[in-house]
C-alpha positions in Angstrom: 67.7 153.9 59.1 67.0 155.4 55.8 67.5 152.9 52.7 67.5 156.4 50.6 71.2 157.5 49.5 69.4 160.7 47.8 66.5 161.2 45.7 65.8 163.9 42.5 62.3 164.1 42.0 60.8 160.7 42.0 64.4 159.2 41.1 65.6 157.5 44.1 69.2 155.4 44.8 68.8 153.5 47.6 72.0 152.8 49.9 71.4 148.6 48.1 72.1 149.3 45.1 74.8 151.2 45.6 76.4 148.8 47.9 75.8 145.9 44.9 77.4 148.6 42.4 80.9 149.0 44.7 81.3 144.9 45.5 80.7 144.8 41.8 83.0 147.5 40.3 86.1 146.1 43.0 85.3 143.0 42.1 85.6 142.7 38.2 89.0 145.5 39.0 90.4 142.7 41.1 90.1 139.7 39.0 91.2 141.9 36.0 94.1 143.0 38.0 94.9 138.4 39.4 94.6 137.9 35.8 97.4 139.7 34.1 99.7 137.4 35.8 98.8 134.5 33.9 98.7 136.9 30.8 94.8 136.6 30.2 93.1 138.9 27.8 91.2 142.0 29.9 88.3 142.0 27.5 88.1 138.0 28.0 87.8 138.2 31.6 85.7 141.0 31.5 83.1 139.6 29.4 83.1 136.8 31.8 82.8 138.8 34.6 80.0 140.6 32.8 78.2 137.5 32.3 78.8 135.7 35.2 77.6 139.0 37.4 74.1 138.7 35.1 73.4 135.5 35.8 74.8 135.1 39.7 72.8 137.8 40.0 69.2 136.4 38.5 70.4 133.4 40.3 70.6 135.0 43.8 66.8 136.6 42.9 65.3 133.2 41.8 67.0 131.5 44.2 65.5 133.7 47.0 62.0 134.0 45.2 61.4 130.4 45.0 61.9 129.6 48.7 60.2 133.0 49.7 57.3 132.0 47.1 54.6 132.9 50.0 55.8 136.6 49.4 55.5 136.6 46.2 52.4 134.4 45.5 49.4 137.3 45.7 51.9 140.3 43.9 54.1 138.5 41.4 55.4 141.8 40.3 57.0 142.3 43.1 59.9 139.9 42.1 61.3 142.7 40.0 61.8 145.1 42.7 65.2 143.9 43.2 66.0 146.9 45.2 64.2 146.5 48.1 66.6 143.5 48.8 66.2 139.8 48.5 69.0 138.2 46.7 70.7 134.8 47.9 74.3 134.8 47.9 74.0 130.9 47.4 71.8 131.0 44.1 74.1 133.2 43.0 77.3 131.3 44.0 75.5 128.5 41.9 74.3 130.1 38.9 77.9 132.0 38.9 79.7 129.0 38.7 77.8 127.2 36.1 77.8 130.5 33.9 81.9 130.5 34.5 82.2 127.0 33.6 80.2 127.2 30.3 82.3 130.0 29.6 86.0 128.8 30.2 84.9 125.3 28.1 83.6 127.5 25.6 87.0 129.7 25.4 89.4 126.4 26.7 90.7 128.0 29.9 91.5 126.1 33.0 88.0 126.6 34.7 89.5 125.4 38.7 92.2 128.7 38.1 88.9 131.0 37.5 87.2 129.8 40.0 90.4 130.3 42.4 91.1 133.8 41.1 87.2 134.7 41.6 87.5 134.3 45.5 88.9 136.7 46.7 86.9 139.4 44.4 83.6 137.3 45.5 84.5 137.2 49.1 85.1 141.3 49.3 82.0 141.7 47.4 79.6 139.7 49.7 81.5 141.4 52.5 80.7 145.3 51.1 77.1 144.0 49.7 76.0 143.4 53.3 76.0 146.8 54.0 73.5 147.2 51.7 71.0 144.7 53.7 71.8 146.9 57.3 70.4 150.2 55.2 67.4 147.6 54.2 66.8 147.1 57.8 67.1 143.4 56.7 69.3 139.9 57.2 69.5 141.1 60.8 69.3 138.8 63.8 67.0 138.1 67.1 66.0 140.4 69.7 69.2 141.2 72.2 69.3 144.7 74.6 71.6 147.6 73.3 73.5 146.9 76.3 74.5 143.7 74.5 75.8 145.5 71.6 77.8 148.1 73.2 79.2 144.8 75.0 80.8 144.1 71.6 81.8 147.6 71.4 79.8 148.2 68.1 80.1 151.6 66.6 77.0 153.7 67.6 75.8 154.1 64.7 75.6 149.9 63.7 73.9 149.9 67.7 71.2 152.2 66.6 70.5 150.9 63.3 69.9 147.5 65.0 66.8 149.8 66.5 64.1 148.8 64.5 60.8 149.8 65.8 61.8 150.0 69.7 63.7 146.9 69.7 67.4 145.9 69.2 68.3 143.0 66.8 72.0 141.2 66.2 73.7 143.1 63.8 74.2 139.3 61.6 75.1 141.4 58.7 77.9 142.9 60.4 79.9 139.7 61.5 79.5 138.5 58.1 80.9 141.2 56.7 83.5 141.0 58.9 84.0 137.0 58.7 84.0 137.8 54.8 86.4 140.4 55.2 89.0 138.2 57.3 88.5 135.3 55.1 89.6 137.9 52.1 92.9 138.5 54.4 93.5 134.8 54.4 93.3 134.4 51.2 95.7 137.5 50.4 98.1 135.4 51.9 97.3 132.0 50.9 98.1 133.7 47.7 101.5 134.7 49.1 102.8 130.9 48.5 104.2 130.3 45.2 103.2 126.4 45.9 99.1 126.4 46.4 97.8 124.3 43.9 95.0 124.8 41.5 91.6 124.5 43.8 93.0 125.2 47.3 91.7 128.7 47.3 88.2 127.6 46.1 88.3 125.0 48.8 89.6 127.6 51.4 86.8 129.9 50.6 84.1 127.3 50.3 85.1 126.3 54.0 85.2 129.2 55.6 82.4 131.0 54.0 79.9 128.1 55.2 81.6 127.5 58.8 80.2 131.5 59.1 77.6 131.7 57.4 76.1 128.3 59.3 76.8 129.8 63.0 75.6 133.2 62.1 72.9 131.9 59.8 71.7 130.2 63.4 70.8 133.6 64.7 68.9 135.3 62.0 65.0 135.5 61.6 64.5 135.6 57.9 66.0 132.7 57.0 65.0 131.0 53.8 63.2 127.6 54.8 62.9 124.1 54.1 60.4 122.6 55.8 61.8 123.2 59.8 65.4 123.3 58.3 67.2 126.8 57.4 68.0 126.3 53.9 71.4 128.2 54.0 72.7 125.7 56.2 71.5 122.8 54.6 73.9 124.4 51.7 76.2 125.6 53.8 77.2 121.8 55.4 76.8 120.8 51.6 79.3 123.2 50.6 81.8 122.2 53.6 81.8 118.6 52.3 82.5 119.4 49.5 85.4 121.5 50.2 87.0 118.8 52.7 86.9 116.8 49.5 88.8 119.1 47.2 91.4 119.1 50.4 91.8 115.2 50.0 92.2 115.4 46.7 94.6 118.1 46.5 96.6 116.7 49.8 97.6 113.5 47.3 99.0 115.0 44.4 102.4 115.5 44.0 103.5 118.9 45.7 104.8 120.4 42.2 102.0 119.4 40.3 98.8 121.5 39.5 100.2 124.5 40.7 98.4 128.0 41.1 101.5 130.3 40.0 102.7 127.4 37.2 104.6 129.3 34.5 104.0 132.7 36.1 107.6 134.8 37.5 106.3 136.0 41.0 
């Protein structure tokens, strides 16, 4: 597989980047497009989308570096060469939401409505962003026989890409691109109700991305580490709690209160 979309000279653009610049560019159009409902300024949620997609993104790096510090240790430099691949979807989840909620305190919007419009443009992005880890060769899974993928009736082209070196690997970047991709259909129509309240998409996403990303995270070989314990799970289960908590806490308000659609004419 050849992480090279084309090259001019020395100029390269690998198949990474250009997979991080699509989930990017749908994902800014598609919380611009959520937010005209409730009448929010484009240029306000665009320079929160710019900033947030700065920081989530030198999140996901550090994130990644710090717990891959064994990498990095003897060629410090090599932390800038983003490129190549290494960015945590969790740091940036956590630097992303801090940067959103500095932001909407900053400029008094209702931070829990952000984070609820941001899920669906966060879970298509992750979904088209893993794409950019198969042309890496990377965030693949253990050893299986390529009659085992053509079991699952895998396009040829995913089954020999998963050929790395002689030896077939689980395509883990696939089925979370795919869980990310149904969870995005869920939430399409989670949207459909005019009655979801403030928070139950954040919660819907929070839950589903970690029930995925744990079981999947259970077959891959690169995982980030803490001590014996994959660190993505750790977060994952973390993340799940919390989200069975925002649930609860939804599930006893009063049905027409701290609603979603509140003052919008669907």
């Amino acid at each position: 597989m050849n992480p090279i979309m084309f090259s001019l000279g020395s100029f390269e653009i690998k198949w990474y980047s250009f997979f991080l610049l699509i989930a990017v560019f749908l994902g800014i159009t598609l919380l611009i497009l959520e937010s005209k409902k409730f009448n929010y300024s484009k240029d306000l949620i665009f320079n929160m989308a710019f900033w947030t997609i700065i920081f989530a993104f030198l999140g996901a790096r550090i994130y990644y570096v710090i717990f891959n510090w064994s990498v990095y240790a003897n060629d410090p430099l090599s932390i800038f060469k983003v490129w190549e691949g290494g960015l945590a979807i969790h740091g940036g989840l956590i630097c992303g939401i801090i940067t959103i909620y500095l932001y909407t305190k900053k400029h008094h919007l209702n931070f829990i409505k952000i984070i609820d419009m941001a899920t669906l443009p966060v879970i298509i992005g992750q979904a088209i962003g893993r794409w950019g880890n198969f042309f890496n060769m990377e965030a693949h899974g253990k050893m299986v026989s390529k009659a085992f993928l053509q079991k699952l009736h895998l396009p040829n082209f995913i089954i020999e890409g998963m050929n790395i070196n002689g030896t077939y690997y689980h395509p883990t970047f696939f089925y979370e691109s795919l869980w990310c991709l149904l969870g995005a259909l869920i939430i399409i129509l989670i949207r459909k109700n005019p009655k979801i309240k403030n928070g139950f998409q954040t919660a819907f996403y929070l839950m589903w991305y970690s029930i995925g990303r744990f079981f999947i995270e259970s077959l891959r070989t690169d995982s980030l580490m803490l001590s014996s314990f994959k660190v993505a799970q750790i977060i994952s289960v973390i993340l799940f709690i919390i989200a069975i908590g925002i649930f609860i806490y939804l599930a006893k308000q009063n049905k027409n209160e701290n609603l979603y659609y509140e003052g919008v004419k669907k």
